[in-house]
C-alpha positions as a Markdown table, in Angstrom:
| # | Residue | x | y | z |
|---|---|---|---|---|
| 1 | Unk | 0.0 | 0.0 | 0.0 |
| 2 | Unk | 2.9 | 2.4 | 1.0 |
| 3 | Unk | 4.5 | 1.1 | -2.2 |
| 4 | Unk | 1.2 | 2.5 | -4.5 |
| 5 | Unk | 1.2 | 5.7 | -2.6 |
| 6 | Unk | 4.8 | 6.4 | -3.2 |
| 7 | Unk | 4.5 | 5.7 | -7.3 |
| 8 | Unk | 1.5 | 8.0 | -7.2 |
| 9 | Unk | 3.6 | 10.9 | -5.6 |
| 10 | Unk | 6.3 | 10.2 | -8.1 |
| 11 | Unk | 4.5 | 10.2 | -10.6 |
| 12 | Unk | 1.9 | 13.5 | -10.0 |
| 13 | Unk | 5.7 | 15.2 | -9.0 |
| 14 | Unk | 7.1 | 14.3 | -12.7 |
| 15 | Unk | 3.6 | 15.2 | -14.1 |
| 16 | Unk | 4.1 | 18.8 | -12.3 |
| 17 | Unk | 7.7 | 19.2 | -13.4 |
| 18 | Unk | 6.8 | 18.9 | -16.9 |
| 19 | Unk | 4.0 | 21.5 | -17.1 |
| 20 | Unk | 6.6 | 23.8 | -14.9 |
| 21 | Unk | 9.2 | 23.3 | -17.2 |
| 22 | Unk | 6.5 | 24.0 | -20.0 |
| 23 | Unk | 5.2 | 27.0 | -18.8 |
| 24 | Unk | 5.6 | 30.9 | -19.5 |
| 25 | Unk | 8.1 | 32.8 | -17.7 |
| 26 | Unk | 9.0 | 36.6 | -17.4 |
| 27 | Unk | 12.8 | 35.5 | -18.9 |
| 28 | Unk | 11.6 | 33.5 | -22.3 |
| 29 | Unk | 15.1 | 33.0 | -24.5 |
| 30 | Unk | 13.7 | 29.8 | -25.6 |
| 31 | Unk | 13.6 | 30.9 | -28.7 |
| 32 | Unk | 9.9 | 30.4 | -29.2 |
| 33 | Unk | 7.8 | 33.4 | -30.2 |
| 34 | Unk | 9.1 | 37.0 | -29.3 |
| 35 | Unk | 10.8 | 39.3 | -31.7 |
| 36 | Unk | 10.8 | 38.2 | -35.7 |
| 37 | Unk | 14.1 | 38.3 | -36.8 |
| 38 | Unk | 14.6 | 40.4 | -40.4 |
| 39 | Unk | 14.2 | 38.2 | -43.6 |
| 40 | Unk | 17.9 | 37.4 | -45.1 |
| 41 | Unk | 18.6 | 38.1 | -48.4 |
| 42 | Unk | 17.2 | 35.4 | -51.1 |
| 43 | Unk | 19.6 | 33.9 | -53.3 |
| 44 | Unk | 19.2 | 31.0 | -55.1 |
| 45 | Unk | 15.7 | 28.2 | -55.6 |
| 46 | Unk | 13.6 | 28.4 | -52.6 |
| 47 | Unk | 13.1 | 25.6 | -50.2 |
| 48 | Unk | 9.4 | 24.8 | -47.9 |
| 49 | Unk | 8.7 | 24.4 | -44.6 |
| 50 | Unk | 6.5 | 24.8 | -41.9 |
| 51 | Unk | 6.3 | 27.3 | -39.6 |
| 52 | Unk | 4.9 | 26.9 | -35.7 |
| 53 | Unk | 5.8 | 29.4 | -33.0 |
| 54 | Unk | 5.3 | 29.2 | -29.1 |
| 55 | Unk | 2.4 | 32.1 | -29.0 |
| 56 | Unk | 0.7 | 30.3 | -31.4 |
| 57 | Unk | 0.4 | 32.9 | -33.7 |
| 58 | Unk | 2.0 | 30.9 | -36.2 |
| 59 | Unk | 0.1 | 27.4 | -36.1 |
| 60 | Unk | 1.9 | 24.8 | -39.5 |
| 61 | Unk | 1.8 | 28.1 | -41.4 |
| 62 | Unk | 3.4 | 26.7 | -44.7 |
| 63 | Unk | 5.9 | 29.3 | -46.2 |
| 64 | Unk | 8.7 | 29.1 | -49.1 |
| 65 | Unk | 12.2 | 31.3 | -49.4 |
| 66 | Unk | 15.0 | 31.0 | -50.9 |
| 67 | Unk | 17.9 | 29.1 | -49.3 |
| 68 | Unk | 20.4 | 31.6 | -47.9 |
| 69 | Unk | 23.7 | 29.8 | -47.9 |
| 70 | Unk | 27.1 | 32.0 | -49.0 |
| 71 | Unk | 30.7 | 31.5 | -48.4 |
| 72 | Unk | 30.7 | 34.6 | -46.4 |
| 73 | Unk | 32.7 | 33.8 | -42.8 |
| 74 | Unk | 31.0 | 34.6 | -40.0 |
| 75 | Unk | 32.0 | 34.4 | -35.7 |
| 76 | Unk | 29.8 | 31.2 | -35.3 |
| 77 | Unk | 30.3 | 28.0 | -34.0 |
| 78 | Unk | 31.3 | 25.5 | -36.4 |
| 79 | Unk | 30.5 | 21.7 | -35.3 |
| 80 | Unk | 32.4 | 19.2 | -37.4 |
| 81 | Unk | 31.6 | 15.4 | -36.9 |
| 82 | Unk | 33.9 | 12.9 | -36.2 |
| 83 | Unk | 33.1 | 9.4 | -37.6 |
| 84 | Unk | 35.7 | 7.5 | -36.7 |
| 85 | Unk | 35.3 | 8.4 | -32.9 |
| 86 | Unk | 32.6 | 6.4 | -31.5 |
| 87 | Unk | 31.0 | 6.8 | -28.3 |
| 88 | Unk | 28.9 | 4.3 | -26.0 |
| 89 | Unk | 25.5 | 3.5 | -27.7 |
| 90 | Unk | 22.2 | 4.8 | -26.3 |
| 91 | Unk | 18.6 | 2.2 | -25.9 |
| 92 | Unk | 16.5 | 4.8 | -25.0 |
| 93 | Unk | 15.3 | 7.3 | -21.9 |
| 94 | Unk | 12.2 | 6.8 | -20.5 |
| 95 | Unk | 9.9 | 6.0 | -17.3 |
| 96 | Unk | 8.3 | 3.1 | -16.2 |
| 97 | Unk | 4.9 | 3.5 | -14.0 |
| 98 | Unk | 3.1 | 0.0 | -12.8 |
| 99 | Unk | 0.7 | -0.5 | -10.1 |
């Protein structure tokens, strides 16, 4: 009985994590919704996608632009993969909840 009780506190705490973690805060640099960032120049055949944003002002808005890739050099990150390093090998992340 104490064994049920503790599951259902673990789980209603993981439940309540999630929809913290999930919800609206005064600092939001998650990326999602805010300021529109200006429209890069267009150069060469457009590509599609669609567009969702965390307000929901955007909800699978399709849109097409053109692909806005250059050789100009920029202060970025650049991540290069490494194929021949291999690292330990991942099943899967998860949670298990029985009664």
């Amino acid at each position: 009985m104490l064994t049920r009780f503790i599951n259902k506190c673990l789980f209603v705490l993981c439940i309540s994590l999630v929809f913290m973690a999930c919800s609206k805060s005064g600092n939001n640099n998650s990326g999602g919704g805010g300021a529109t960032p200006p429209d890069p120049t267009p150069s060469g055949p457009g590509i599609s996608y669609w567009l969702s944003s965390g307000d929901k002002s955007n909800l699978l808005r399709a849109g097409v632009t053109a692909k806005n890739f250059g050789s100009t050099s920029n202060s970025l990150t650049n991540i290069t993969v490494d194929s021949t390093q291999q690292f330990q090998a991942i099943d899967g992340f998860g949670y298990t909840f029985t009664e």
